[in-house]
N, C-alpha and C positions, 0 to 999 in steps of 0.2 A: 218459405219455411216448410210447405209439404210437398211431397216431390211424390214421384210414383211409385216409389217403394213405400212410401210412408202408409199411401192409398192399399195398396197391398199387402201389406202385412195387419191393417185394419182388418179388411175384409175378409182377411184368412184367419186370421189368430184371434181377432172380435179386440186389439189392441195394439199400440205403437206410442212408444217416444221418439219423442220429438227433442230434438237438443239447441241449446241456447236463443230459447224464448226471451229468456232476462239473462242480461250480462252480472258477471258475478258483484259489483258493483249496484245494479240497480237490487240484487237480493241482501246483501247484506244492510244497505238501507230499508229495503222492507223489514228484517229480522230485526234490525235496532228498532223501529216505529212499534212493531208488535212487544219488544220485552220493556219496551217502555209502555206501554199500556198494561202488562202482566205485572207491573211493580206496585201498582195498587191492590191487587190482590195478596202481593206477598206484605205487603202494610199491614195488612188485616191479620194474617197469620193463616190466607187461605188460598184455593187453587182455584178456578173456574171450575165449574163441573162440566165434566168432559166424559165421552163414553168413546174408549177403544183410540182418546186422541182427538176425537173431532170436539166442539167448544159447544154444548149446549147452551145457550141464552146469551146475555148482555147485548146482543146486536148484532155480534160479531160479524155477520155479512153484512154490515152497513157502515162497516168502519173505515176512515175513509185511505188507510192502507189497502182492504180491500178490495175496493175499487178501483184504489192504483194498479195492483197487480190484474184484474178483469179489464181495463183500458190497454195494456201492456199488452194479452194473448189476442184481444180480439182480431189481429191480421190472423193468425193462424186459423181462427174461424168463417174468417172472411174467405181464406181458399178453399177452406174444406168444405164448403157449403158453396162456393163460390158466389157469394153476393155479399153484399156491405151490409145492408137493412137485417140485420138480426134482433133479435129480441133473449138479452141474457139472463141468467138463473140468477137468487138473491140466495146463496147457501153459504155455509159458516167453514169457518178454517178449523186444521188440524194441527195443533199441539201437541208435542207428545214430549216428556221430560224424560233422561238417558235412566234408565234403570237401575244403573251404578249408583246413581242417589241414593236409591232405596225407598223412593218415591212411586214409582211403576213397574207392575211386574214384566220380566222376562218371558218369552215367548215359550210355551208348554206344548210338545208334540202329541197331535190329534186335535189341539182345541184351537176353534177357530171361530168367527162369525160370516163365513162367506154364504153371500145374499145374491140376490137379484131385484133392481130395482124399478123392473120394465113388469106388471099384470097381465096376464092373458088376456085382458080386452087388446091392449094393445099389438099388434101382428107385424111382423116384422121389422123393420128399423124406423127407431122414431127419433132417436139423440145418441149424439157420442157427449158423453162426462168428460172429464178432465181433472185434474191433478197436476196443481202448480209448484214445482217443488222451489224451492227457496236455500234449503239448505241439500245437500247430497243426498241420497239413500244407496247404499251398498245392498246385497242380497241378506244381509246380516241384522242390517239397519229395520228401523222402523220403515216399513216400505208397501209398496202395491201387492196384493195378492189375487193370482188370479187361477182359474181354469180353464186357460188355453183353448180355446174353438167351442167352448160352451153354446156360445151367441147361435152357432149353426142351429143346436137344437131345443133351443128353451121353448120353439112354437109344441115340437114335438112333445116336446115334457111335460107341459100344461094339456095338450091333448089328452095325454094317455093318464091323466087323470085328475078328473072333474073336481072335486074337494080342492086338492090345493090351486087349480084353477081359477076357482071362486073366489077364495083368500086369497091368492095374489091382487084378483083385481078389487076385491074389496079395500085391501091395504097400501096396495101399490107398492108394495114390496113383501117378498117370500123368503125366510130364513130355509138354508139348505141342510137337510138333513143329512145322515150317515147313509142310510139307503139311496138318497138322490145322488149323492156325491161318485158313489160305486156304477149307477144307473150316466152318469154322464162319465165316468172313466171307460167302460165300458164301450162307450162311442169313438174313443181314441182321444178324450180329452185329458191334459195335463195338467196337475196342479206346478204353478213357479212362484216362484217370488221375484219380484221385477225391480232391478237396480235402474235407478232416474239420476240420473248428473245434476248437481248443481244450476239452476236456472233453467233445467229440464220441463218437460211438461208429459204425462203418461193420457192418452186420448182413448176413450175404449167405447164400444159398444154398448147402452144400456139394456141389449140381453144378454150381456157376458155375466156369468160367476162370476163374482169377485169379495172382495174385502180389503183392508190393510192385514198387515202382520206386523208383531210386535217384534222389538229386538232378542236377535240370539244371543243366550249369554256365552261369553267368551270372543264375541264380535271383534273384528279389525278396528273396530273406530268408538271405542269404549267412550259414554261422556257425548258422544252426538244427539242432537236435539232433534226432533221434525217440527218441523214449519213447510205445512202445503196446502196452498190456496183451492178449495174447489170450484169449480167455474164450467158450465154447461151454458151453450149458445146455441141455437134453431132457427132456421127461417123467419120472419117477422109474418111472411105471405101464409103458413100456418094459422095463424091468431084469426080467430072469429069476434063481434062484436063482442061477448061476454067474456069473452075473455082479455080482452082491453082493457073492461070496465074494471075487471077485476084486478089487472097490473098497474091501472091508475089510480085505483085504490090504496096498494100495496103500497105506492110510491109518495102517494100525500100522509100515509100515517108511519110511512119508512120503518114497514114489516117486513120480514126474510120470507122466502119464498121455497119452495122446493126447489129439485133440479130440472122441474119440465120448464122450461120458458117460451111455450108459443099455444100449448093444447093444457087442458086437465090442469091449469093451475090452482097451485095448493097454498093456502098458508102458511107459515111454520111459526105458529104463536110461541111454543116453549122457544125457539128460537130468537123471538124479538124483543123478549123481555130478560131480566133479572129474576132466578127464578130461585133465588134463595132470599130469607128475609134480613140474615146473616148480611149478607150484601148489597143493601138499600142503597149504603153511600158509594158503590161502586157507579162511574159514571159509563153511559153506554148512548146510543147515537137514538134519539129521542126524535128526530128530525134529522131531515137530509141537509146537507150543508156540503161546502165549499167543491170539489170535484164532481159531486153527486149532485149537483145543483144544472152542472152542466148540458148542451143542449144533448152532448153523445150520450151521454148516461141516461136525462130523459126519454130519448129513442130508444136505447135497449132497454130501459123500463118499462114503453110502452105508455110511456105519458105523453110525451111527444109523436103522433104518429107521423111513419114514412109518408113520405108522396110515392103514392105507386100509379100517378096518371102518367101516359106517354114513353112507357117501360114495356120492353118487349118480356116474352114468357121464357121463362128457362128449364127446357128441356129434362134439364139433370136432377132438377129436385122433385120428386114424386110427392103426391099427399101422403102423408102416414095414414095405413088402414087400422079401421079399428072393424071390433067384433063383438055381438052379443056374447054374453058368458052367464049361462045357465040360468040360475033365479037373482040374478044382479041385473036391476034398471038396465035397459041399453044407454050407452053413452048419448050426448048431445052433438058425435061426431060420427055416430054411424050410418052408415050411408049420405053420408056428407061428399059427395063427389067434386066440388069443386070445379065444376066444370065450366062456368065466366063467372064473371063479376057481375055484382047487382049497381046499376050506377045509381039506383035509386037510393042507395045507404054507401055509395063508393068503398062497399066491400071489397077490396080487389085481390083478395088472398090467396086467388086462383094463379096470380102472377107473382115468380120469383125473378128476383133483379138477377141478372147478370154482370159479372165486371168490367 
C-alpha cells in the first residue's frame, strides 16, 4: 500500500492519499452499519452533536464499525512505521449531511477552522493522522483541507513566538489565525483542498495546517454525504510505563482517546459519553465488546502488551523529541533518551520491531 512516492510526497507536502485501503464494498457496508446507528437519532427528532462534521460524544470511537474500519488500515500503518507492534488512537468519526437539505451550511470564502494539532513541546515529527474515507470526497465535497508544506515550519512558527508557543502546548492544539495564515503563505505554503476516492485514505503530518472544508454550493455531486473514519497509529516502542497504564485504563472503562496513541495520552471524556440530556435513551458502547474484545485490538489498546524480548532495533524509527516550553512544566518525556531497556521493568521501548 505505500510505495516511495507515497513516502515522498509525505515528506514534502506534510500529506498523501493513499488509494484503495477499503474496497468499495467493504465501505458501503461500513456507511449502512453507521446510518443504522444515526436512525435512532432521527427517532428522536435529533442529530448527534457534531462540530464542522466530526461526532462529539455517544462513543463513537468505540463503535464497533469503528474499529472495523481501524483493523482494516492498520497494514498501511504497519509499512509506514514499518513494524506490526503499534499502539492505535481511540478518536470519533466524521459525519457530515449534504447541504442541499438545508441541514448544514455551505462553505463561506475566508472562513475556515485550520488548526494544528502538534504543541511546541513536541519538536519535529511525532504522528501521521489519517482520514478514512468511506464515501468519495471531490475538491467540492465535504473534504480535507490543508496548507501544503506548512509541517516544514510549524517548529519555526512556535519559535518566533513564545505566547502562542505556550498555548499550543498547553492545549495541544492552536487555531490559525489570519496573520499566521499570511506568515506561513509567505514561506511558499499553499492552501488546497484535497479530493480522497472512495475507500481512500489522506495520511498527513501532525505539524501540517490543516482542517476539513465544508461543501461548495453548486458542487458536482449535490446530496453527497461524508463518512470518514479518523485513525492515527505510533510505535507501541514509544509508550512508557504510564502511559500503558493509562491506555489500559482507557480500554477497561472503553473511553475515547486523542489522536496521540503512544506518548502524551489524553482522554476525550465529552467524547465517551452522551452529552445531551435530550439523549439519554440513545444507545452508545458502554463496554468493549465483540471485535474490540479481540487480542489485535487489545495490543493496539495497549492492554495487551507486545513482546519485545529477542527483537532486534530498528534503525528507521527515531524517539520523538520533545522540549521545555517557557513557564509550562517540562514534559515527563524530556530528555528521555531512550537509550536501552531497563530489564528490571522490561521496558523495552528503546526497541522498534522491524518486519
Amino acid at each position: 500500500m505505500i510505495n516511495d512516492r507515497h513516502r515522498t510526497e509525505l515528506s514534502q507536502n506534510g500529506f498523501v492519499v493513499i488509494e484503495n485501503v477499503l474496497t468499495e464494498e467493504e465501505c458501503e457496508e461500513r456507511i449502512g452499519e453507521y446510518k443504522i446507528w444515526l436512525q435512532q437519532f432521527r427517532g428522536s427528532g435529533e442529530w448527534p452533536k457534531s462540530l464542522n462534521s466530526l461526532i462529539r460524544g455517544y462513543n463513537a470511537g468505540n463503535l464497533e464499525t469503528t474499529w472495523k474500519v481501524r483493523l482494516a488500515v492498520k497494514p498501511v500503518y504497519e509499512e509506514l512505521w514499518k513494524t506490526p507492534r503499534l499502539l492505535s488512537s481511540i478518536e470519533t468519526v466524521a459525519i457530515g449531511r449534504p447541504p442541499e437539505e438545508g441541514e448544514e451550511e455551505f462553505a463561506v470564502e475566508g472562513k475556515h477552522w485550520l488548526h494544528c494539532d502538534q504543541g511546541a513541546e513536541k519538536f519535529g515529527l511525532h504522528a501521521y493522522q489519517g482520514g478514512v474515507y468511506l464515501e468519495a470526497a471531490e475538491e467540492d465535497d465535504w473534504t480535507f483541507y490543508v496548507l501544503k508544506k506548512s509541517h516544514k515550519f510549524l517548529d519555526e512558527f512556535y519559535a518566533n513566538d513564545k505566547k502562542v508557543a505556550e498555548q499550543s502546548a498547553q492545549h495541544n492544539f492552536f487555531n490559525i489565525r489570519e496573520n499566521d495564515l499570511d506568515w506561513f503563505k509567505s514561506k511558499g505554503c499553499e492552501l488546497l483542498r484535497v479530493a480522497v476516492p472512495k475507500g481512500g485514505m489522506v495520511l498527513w503530518d501532525s505539524r501540517l495546517i490543516h482542517a476539513n472544508a465544508r461543501p461548495v454550493k453548486g458542487r458536482k455531486n449535490p446530496g453527497r454525504w461524508r463518512f470518514t473514519v479518523l485513525v492515527c497509529m505510533t510505535p507501541a516502542c514509544w509508550a512508557n510505563k504510564s502511559d500503558l497504564e493509562k491506555r489500559k485504563s482507557a480500554y477497561k472503562s472503553a473511553a475515547m482517546l486523542s489522536h496521540w496513541p503512544s506518548q502524551d495520552i489524553r482522554f476525550d471524556i465529552q467524547g465517551s459519553s452522551a452529552p445531551h440530556e435530550q439523549t439519554k435513551n440513545i444507545e452508545f458502547p458502554e463496554k468493549l465488546s465483540g471485535i474490540a474484545t479481540t487480542a489485535e485490538v487489545q495490543e493496539l489498546c495497549g492492554y495487551k502488551e507486545y513482546d519485545f524480548s529477542n527483537v532486534k532495533s530498528n534503525p528507521e524509527i527515531s524517539y520523538p523529541k520533545w522540549k521545555q516550553i517557557l513557564h509550562n512544566p517540562p514534559s515527563e518525556y524530556f530528555n528521555d533518551q531512550r537509550l536501552e531497556p531497563s530489564e528490571s521493568t522490561h521496558d523495552w521501548s528503546s526497541y522498534c520491531i522491524l518486519l
